[in-house]
C-alpha positions in Angstrom: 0.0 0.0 0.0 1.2 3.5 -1.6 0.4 6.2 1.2 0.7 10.3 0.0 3.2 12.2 1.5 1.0 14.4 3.8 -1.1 11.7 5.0 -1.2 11.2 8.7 -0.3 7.1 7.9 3.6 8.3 6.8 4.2 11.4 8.5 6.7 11.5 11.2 5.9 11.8 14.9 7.3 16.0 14.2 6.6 17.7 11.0 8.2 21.1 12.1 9.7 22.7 15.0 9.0 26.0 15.3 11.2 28.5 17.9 8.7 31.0 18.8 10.3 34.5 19.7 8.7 37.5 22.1 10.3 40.5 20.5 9.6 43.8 22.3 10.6 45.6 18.9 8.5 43.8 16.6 9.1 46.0 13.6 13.2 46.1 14.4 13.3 42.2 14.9 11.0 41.2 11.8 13.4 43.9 9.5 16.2 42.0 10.5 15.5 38.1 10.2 13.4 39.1 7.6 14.8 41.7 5.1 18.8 41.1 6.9 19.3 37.9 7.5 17.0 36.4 4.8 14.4 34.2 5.8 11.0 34.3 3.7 8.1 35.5 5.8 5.9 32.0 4.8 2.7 33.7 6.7 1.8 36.8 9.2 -1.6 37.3 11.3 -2.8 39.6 13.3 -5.8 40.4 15.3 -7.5 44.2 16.5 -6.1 44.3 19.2 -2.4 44.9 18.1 -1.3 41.5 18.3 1.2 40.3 15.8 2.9 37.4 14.3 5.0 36.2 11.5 6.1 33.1 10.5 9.5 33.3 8.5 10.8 30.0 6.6 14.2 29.1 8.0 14.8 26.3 6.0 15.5 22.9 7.7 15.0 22.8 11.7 17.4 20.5 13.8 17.3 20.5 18.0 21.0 20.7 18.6 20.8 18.6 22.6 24.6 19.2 24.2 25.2 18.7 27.8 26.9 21.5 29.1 30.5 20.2 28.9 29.7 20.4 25.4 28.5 24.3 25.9 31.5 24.9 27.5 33.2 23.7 24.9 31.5 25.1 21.9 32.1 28.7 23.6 35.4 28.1 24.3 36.2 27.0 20.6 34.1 30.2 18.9 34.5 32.6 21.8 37.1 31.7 24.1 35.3 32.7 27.2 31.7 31.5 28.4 28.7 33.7 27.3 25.9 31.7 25.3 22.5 31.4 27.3 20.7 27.8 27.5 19.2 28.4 24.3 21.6 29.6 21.2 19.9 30.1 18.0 22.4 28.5 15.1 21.7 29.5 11.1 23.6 28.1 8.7 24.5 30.3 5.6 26.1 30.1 2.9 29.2 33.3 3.7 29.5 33.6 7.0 31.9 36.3 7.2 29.7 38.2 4.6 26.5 37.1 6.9 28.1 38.6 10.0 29.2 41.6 8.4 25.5 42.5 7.0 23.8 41.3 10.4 26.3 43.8 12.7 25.6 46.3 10.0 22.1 45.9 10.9 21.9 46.0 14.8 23.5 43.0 15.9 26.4 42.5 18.0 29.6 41.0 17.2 30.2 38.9 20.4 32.8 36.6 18.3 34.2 37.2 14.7 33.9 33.8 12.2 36.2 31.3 13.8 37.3 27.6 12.6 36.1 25.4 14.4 37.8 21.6 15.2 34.6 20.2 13.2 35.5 22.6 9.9 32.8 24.7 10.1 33.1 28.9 9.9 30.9 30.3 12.8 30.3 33.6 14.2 28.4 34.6 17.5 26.2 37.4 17.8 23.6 39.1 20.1 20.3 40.1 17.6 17.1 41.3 18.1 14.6 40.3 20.2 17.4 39.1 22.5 18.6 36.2 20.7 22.2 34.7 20.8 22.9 33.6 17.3 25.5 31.8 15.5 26.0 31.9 11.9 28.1 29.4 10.4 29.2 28.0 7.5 30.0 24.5 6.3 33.5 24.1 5.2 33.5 20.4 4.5 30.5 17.9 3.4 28.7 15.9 6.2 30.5 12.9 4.7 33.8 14.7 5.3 32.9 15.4 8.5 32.2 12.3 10.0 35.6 11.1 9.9 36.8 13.5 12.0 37.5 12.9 15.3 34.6 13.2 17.5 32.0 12.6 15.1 29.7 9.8 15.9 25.9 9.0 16.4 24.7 8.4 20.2 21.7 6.9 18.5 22.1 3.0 19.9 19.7 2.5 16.8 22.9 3.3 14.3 25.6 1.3 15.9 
């Protein structure tokens, strides 16, 4: 039996995840993930009483889990001191030196220039709008390229 796509019978237990952002400066925040950083508004509502929303497309969604040895770690590496919140917000693009350069230009703060990471990846920290710490980074290798670097793995008992 052929099921369609959208059908409830073959979609997966999560279809989307959506981050959902209070932004005290709407306008300023949806100006600069928008029309800045890039990502297609896919659909707005609003209702009288001044309540706003918009939904912007930010491609593919992955939940990045790291225990905080790992945190440590990861702002050590593209930082070199500690200052990422629980939550960091992580986009990847395809310049990241250009990306950084245009989002600063824009409003953000540089909290770290594009650094190289051990896992050959280009990424830049920032403080945006609507209090977000970001990261934009950019693949330097493919995934395939990447998994034979040290470190890489699966914890996924499933894949061993």
């Amino acid at each position: 039996m052929t099921t369609h796509p959208d059908s409830p019978e073959s979609a997966a237990p999560v279809r989307q995840l959506r981050l959902v952002v209070e932004a005290d400066d709407y306008e300023a925040a949806l100006a600069f993930y928008r029309d800045v950083l890039g990502l297609p508004e896919q659909a707005a509502f609003s209702s009288g009483d001044g309540a706003r929303v918009a939904i912007l497309d930010a491609g593919r969604a992955t939940l990045e889990i790291a225990n905080p040895a790992q945190k440590v770690m990861i702002d050590e590496v593209e930082v070199g001191r500690q200052v990422a919140p629980r939550i960091r917000v992580a986009f990847e693009v395809d310049d990241a030196r250009a990306t950084a350069d245009r989002l600063v230009s824009a409003g953000a703060t540089e909290v770290a220039p594009p650094t190289r990471t051990p896992w050959e990846s280009l990424n830049a920290r920032l403080d945006a709008p609507a209090g977000l710490h970001i990261t934009v980074f950019q693949e330097l290798r493919t995934l395939t390229e990447r998994e034979s670097l040290d470190g890489f793995g699966k914890d996924d008992p499933a894949s061993s």
